[in-house]
GUKE-67355 format. One record per residue: residue number from 0; residue in one letter; z, y, x negated of N, C-alpha, C in turn. Coordinates in Angstrom, 3 decimals. Each point is the difference from the previous one (the first is absolute). Layout:
# residues N
  nr rest      npz      npy      npx     capz     capy     capx      cpz      cpy      cpx
 NUM    A        Z        Y        X        Z        Y        X        Z        Y        X
...
This chain:
# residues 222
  nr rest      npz      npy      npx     capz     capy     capx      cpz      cpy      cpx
   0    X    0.000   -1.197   -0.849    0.000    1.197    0.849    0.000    1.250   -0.887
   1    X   -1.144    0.867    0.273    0.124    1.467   -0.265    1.544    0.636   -0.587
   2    X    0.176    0.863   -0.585    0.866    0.874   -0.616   -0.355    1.159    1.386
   3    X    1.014    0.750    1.200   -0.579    1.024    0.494    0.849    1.290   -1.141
   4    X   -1.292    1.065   -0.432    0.722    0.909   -0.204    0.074    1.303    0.717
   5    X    1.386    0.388    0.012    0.766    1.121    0.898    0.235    0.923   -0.865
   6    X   -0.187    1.511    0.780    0.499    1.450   -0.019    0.867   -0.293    1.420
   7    X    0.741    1.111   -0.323    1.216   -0.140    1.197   -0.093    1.725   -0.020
   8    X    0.322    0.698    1.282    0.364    1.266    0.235    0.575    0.560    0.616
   9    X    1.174    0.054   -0.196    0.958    0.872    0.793    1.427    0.822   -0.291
  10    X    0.058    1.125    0.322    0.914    1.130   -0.197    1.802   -0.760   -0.198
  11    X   -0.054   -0.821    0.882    1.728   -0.074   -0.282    0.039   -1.519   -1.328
  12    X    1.357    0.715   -0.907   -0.037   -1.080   -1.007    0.435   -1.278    0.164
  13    X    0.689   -0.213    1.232    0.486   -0.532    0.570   -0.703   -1.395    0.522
  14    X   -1.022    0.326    0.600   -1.172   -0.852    0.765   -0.766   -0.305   -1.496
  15    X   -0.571    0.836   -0.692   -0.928    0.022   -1.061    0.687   -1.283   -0.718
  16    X    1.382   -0.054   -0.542    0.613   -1.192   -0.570    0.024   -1.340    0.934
  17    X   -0.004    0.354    1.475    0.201   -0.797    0.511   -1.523   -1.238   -0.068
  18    X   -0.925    1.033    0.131   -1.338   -0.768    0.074   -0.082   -0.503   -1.453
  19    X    0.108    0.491   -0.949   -0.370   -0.359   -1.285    0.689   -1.342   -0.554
  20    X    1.343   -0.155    0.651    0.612   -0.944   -0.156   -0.054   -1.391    0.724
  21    X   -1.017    0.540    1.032    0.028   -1.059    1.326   -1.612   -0.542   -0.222
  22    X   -0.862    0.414   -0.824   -1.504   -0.564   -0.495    0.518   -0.670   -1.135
  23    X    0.681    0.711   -0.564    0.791   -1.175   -1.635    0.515   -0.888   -0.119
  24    X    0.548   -0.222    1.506    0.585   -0.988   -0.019   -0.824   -1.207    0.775
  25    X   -1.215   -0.082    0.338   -1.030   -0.809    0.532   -1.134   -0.592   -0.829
  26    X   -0.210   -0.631    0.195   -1.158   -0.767   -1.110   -1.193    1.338    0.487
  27    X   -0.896   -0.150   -1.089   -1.412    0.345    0.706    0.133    1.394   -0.084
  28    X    0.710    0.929   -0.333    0.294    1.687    0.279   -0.120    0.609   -1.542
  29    X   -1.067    1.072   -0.436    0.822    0.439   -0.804   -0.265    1.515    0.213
  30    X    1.284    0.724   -0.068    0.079    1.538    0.499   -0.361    0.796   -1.469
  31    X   -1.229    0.372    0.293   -0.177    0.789   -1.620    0.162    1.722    0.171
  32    X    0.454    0.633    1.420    0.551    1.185   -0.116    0.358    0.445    0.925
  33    X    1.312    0.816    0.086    1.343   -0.017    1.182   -0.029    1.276   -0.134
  34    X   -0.628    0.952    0.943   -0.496    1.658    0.198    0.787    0.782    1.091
  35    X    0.284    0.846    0.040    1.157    0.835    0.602   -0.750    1.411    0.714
  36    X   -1.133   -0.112   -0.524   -1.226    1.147    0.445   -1.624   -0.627    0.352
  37    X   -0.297    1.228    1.030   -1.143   -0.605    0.648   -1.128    0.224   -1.250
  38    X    0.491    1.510   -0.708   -0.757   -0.308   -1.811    0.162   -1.217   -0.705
  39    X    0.833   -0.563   -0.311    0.414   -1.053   -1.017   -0.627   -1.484    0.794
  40    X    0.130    0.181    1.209   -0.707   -1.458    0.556   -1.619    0.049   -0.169
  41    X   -0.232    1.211    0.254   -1.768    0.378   -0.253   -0.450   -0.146   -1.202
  42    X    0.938    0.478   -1.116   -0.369   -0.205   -1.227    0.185   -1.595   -0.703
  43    X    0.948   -0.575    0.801   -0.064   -1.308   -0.428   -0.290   -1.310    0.581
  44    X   -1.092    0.259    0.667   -1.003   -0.655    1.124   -1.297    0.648   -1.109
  45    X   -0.084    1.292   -0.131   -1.222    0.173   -1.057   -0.109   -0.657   -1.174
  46    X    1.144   -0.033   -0.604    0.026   -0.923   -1.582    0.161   -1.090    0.077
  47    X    1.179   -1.117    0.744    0.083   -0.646    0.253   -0.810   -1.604    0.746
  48    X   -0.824    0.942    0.932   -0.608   -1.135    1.314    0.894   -0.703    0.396
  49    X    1.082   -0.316    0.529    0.553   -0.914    0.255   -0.545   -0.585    1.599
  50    X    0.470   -1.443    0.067   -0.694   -0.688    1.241    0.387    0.835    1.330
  51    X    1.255    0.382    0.105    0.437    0.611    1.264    1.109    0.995   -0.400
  52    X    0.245    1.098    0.731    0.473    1.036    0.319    0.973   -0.249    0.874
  53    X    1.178    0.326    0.217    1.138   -0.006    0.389    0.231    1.882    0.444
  54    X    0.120    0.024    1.070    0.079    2.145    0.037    0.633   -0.026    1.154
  55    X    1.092    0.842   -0.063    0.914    0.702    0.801   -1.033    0.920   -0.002
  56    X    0.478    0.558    2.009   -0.838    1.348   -0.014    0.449    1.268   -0.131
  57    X    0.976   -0.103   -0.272    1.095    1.343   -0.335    0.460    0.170   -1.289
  58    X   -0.991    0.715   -0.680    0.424    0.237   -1.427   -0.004    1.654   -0.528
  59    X    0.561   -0.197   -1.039    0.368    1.851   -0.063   -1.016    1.099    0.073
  60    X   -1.006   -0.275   -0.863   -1.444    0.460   -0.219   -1.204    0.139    1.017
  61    X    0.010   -1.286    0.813   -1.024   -0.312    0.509    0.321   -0.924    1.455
  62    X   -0.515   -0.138    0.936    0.506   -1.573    0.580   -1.315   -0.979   -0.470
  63    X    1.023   -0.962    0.437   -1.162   -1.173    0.010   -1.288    0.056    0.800
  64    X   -0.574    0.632    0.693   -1.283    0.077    0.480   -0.956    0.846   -0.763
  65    X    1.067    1.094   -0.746   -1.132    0.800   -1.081   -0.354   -1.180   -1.213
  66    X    0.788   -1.147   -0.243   -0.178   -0.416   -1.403   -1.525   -1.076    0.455
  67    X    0.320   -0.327    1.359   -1.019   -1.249    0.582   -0.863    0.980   -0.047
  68    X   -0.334    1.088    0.265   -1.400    0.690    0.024   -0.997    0.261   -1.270
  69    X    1.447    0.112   -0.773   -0.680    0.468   -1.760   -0.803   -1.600   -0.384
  70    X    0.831   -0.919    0.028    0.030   -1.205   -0.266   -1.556   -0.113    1.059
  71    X   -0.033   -0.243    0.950   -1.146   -0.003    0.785   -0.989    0.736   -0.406
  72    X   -0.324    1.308   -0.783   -0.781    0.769   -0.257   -0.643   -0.581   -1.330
  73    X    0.921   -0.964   -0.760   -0.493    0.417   -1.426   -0.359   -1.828    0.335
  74    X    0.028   -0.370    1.249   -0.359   -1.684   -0.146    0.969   -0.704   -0.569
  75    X    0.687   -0.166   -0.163    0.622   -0.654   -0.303    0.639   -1.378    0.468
  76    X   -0.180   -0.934   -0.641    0.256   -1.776    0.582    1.393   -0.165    0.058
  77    X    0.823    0.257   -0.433    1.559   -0.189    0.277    0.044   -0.085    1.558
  78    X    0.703   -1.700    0.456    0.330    0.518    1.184    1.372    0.776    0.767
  79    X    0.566    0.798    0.961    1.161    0.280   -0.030    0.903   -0.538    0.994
  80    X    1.285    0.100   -0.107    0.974   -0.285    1.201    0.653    1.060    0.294
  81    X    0.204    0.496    0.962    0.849    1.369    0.359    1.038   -0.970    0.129
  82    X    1.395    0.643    0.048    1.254   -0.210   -0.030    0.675    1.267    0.029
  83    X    0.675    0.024    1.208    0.488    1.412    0.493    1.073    0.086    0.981
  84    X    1.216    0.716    0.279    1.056   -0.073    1.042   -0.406   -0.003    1.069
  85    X   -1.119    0.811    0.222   -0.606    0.491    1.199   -1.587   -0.006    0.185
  86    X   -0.811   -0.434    1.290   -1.515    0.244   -0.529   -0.100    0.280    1.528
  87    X   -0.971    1.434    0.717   -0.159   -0.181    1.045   -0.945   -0.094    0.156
  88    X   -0.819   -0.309    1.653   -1.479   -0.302    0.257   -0.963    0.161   -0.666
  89    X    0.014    1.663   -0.161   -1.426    0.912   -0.814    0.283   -0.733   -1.315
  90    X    0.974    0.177   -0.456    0.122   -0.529   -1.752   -0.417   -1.610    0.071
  91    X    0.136   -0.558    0.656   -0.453   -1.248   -0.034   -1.478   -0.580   -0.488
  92    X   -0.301    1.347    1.573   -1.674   -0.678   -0.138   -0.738    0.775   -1.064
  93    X    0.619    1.484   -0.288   -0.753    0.532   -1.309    0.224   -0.869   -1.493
  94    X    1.219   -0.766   -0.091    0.461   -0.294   -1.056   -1.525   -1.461   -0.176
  95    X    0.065   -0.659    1.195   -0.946   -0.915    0.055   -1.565    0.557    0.046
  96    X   -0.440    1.161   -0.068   -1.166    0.492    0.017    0.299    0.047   -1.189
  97    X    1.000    0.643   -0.869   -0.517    0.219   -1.345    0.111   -1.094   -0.957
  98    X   -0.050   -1.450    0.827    0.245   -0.986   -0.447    0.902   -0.825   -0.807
  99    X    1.394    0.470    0.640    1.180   -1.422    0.119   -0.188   -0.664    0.355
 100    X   -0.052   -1.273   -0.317    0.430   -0.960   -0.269    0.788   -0.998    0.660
 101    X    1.089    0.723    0.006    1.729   -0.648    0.598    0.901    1.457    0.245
 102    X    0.528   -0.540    0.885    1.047    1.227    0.546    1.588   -0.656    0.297
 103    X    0.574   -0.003   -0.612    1.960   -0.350    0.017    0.686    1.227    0.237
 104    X    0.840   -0.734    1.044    1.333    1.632    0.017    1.339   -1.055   -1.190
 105    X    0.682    1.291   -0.422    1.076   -0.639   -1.091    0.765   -0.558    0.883
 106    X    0.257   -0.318    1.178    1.115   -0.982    0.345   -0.616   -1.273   -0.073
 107    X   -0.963   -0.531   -0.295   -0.599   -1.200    0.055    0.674   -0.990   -1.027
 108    X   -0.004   -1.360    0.452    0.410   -0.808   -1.452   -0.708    0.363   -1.196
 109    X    1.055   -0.549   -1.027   -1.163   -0.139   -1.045   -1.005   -0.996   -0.194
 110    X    0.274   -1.202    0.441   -1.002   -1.382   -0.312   -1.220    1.332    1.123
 111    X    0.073    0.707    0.849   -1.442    0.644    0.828   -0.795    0.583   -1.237
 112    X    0.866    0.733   -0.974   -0.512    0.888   -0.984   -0.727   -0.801   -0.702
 113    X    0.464   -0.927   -0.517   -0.537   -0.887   -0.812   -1.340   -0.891    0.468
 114    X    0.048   -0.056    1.454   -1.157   -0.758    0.792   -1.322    0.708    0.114
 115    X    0.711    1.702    0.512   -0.873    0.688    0.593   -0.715    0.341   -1.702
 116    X    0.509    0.338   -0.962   -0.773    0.119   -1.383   -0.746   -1.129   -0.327
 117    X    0.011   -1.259   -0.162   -0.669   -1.161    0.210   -1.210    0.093    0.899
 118    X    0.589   -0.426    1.333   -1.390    0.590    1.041   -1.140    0.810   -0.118
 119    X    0.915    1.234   -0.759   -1.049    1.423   -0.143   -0.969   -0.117   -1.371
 120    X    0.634   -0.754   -1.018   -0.757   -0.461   -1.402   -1.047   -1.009    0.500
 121    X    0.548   -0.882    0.952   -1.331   -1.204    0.279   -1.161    0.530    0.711
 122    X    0.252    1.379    0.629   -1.119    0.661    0.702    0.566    0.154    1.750
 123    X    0.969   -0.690   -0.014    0.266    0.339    1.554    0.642    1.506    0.102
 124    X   -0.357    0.559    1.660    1.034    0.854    0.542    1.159   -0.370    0.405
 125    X    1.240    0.837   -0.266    1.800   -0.697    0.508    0.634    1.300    0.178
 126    X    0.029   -0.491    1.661    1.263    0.968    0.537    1.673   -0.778    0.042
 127    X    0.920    0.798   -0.014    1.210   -0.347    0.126    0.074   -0.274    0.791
 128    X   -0.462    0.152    1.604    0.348   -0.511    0.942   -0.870    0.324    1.209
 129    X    0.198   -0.742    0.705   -1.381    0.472    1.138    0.450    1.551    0.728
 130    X    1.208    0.342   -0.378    0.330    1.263    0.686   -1.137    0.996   -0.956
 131    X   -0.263   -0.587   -1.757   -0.561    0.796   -0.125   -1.402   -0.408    0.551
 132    X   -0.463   -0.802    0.025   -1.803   -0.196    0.456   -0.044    0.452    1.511
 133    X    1.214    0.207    0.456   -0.322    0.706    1.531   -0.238    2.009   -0.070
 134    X    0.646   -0.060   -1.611   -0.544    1.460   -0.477   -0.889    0.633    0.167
 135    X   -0.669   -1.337   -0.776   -1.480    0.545   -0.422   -0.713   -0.149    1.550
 136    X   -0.170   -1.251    0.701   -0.418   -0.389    0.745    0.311    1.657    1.457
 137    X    0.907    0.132    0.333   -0.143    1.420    1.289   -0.670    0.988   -0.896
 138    X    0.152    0.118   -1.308   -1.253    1.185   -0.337   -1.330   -0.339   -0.236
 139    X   -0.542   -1.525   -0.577   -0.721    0.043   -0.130   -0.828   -0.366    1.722
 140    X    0.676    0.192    0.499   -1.176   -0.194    1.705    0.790    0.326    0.846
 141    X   -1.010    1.222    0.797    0.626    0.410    0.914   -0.593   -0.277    1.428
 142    X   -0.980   -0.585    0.154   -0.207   -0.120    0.978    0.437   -1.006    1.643
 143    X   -0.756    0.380    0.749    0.799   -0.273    1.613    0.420   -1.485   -0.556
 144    X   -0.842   -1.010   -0.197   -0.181   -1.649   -0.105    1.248    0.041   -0.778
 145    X   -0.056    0.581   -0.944    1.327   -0.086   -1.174    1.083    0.503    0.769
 146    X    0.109    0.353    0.468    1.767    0.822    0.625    0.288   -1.034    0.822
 147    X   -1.334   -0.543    0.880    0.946   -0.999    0.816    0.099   -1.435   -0.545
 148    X   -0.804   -0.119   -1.473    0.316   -1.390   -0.559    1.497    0.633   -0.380
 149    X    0.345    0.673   -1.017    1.318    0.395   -0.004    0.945   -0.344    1.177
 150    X   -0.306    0.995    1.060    1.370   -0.423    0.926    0.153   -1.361    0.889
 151    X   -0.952   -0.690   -0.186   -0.063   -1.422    0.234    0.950   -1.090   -0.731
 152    X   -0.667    0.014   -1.667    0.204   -0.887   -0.625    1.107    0.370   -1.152
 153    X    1.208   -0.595   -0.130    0.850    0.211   -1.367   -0.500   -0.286   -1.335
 154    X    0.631    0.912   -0.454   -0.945    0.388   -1.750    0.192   -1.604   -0.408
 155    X    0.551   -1.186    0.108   -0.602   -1.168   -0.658   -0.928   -0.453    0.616
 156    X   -0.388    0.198    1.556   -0.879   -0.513    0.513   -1.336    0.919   -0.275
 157    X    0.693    1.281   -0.766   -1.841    0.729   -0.596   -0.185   -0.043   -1.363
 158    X    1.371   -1.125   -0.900   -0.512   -0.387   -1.091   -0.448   -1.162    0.350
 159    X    0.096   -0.919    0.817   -0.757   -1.268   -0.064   -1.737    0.155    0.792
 160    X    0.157    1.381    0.441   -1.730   -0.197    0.831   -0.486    0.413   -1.467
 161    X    0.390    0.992   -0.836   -0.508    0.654   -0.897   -0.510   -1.568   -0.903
 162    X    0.712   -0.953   -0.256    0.300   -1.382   -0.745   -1.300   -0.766    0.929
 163    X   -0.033    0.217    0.993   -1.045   -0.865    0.896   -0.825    0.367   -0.630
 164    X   -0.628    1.655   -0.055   -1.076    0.690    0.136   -0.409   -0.264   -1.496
 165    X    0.546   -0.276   -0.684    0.480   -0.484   -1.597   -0.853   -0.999   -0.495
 166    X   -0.390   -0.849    1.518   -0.155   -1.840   -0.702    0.799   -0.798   -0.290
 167    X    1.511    0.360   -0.477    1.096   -0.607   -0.044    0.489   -1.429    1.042
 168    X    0.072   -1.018    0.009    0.424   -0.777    0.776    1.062   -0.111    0.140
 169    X    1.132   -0.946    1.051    0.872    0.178    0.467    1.106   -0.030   -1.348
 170    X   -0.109   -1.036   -0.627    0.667   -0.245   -1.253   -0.058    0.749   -1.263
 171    X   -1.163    0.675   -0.179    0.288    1.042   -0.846    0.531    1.494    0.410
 172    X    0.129    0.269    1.347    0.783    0.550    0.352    1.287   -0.089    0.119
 173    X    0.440   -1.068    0.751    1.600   -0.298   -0.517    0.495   -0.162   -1.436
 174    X   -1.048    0.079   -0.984    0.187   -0.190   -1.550    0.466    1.826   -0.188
 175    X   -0.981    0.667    0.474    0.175    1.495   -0.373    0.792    0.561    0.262
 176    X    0.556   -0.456    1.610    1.004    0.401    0.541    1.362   -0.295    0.055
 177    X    0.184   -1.155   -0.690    1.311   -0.631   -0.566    0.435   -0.511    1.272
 178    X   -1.036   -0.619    1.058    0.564   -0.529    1.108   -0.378   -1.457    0.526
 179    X    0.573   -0.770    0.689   -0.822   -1.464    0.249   -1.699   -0.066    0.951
 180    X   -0.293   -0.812   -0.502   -1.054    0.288    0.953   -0.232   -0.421    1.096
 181    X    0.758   -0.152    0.755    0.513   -0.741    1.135    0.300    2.164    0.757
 182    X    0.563    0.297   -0.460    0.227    1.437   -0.047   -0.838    0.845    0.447
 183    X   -1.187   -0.351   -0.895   -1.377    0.922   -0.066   -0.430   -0.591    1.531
 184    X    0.276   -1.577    0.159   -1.190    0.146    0.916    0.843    0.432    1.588
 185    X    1.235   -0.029   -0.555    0.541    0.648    1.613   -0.322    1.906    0.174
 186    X    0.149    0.646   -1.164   -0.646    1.351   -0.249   -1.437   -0.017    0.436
 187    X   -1.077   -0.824   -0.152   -0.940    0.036    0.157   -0.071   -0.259    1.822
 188    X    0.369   -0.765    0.485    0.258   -0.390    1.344    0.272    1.174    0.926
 189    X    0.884    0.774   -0.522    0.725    1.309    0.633   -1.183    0.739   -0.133
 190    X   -0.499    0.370   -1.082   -1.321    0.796   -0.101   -1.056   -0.006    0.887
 191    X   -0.694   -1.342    0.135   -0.865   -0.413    0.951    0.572    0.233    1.323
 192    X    1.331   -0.054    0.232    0.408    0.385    1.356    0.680    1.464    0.536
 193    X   -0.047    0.406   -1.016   -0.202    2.369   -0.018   -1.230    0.076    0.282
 194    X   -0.998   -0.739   -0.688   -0.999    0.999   -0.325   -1.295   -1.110    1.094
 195    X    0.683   -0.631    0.651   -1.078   -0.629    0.865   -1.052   -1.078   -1.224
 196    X    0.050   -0.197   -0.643   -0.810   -0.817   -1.084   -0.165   -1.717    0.038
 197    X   -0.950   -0.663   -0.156   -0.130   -0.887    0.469    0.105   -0.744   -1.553
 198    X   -0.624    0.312   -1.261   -0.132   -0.550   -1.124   -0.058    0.903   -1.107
 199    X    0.004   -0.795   -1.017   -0.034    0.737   -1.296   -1.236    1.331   -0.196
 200    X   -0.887   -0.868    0.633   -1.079    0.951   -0.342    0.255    1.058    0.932
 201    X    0.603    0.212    1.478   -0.669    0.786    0.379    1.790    1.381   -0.357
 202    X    0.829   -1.143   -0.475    0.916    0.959   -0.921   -0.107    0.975   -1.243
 203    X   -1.621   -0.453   -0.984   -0.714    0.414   -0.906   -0.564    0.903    0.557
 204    X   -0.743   -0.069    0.871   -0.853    1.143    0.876    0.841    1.288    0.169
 205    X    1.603   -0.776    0.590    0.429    1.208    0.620    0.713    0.932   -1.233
 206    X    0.398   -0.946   -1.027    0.421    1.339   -1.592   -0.933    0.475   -0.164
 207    X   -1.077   -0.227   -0.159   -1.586    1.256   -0.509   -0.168    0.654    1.529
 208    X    0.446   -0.220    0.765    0.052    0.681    0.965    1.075    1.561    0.251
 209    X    0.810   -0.556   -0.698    1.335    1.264    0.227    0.158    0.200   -1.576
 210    X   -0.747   -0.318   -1.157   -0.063    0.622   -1.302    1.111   -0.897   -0.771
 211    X    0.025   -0.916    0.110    1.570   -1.024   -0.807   -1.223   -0.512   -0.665
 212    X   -1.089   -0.659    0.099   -0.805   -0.552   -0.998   -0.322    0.777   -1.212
 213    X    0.718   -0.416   -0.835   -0.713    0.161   -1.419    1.342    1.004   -0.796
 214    X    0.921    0.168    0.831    1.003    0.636   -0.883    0.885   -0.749   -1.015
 215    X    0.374    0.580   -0.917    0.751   -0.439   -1.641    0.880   -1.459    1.007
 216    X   -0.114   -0.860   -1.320    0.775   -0.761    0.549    1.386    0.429   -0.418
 217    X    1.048   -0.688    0.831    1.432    0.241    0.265    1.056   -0.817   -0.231
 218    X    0.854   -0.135   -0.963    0.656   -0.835   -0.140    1.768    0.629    0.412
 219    X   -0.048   -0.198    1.329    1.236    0.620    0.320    1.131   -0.839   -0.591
 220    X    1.168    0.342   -0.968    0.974   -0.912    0.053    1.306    1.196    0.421
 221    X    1.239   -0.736   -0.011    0.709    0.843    0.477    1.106    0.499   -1.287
């Protein structure tokens, strides 16, 4: 397995030790620079390359959405993870336009930190939790079909259409979702019986129908 290498960025020394100590202590991690400024993370993503980015968005200089833009401007392949106390709607979906990656709030475990950096190095998208993919998801569509798939269906039942719309089968969904699949197919059951649906396919129809087809995949854990 790969060596991933990490920049880490964030203002309190506190967290900064905390992360540095919590990749060191995992196989597979190596942190080659622990930055306290939205300068010092920019500059050491420029010299450096490292595989992934670690960025708080609250830093003294800059936030984290100015550093994703510079970083975005000059091309750059590093992928990133936001990691932040707080992230609301707009910041979500801009942070993901300027291409994050992964999005964690700091109350999350650490084995998430460690997953969601993994995930994000192998090429996947990783949210902390479907509260966040329901973020992105009310901004990224607003329309009539979408408001009432919303007030219909509970955010696992619009991560598993999203998982339908996916190709995903029943079992690799309960794999993603850390649930049995016995689970999925009673979620799936409920679905077909909100939304009037007779089968898979015409459950496929109805995500490209209300805009769930084709969004980041989601690995909600809690």
């Amino acid at each position: 397995m790969p060596t991933i290498s990490l920049v880490i960025a964030d203002d309190h020394p506190i967290v900064l030790r905390g992360l540095q100590d919590l990749f060191s202590g995992e196989s597979g991690f190596r942190v080659v620079a622990a930055c306290a400024s939205a300068s010092d993370a920019i500059r050491a993503v420029r010299e450096l390359s490292p595989d992934v980015l670690v960025l708080d968005l609250r830093l003294p200089d800059a936030d984290g959405l100015a550093v994703l833009r510079t970083l975005r401007a000059e091309r750059v392949t590093t992928r990133t993870v936001i990691l932040s106390a707080f992230i609301d709607d707009n910041t979500v979906v801009e942070a993901l336009r300027l291409g994050a990656a992964g999005i964690l709030v700091k109350d999350t475990s650490p084995m998430n930190v460690i997953d969601c950096v993994r995930r994000v190095h192998a090429g996947d998208v990783w949210f902390d939790s479907h509260v966040m993919a329901q973020s992105l998801v009310r901004k990224a569509q607003d329309g009539d079909a979408w408001r009432t798939a919303r007030a219909t269906l509970t955010a696992r039942e619009i991560d598993i259409v999203v998982m339908v719309a996916e190709g995903l089968r029943n079992k690799a969904i309960a794999e993603r979702l850390d649930i049995t699949e016995g689970t999925v197919k009673v979620h799936i059951h409920n679905i077909y019986k909100k939304l009037d649906l007779q089968s898979r396919v015409d459950l496929v129809r109805y995500a490209q129908g209300v805009g769930l087809a084709g969004l980041p995949t989601i690995y909600p854990k809690a």
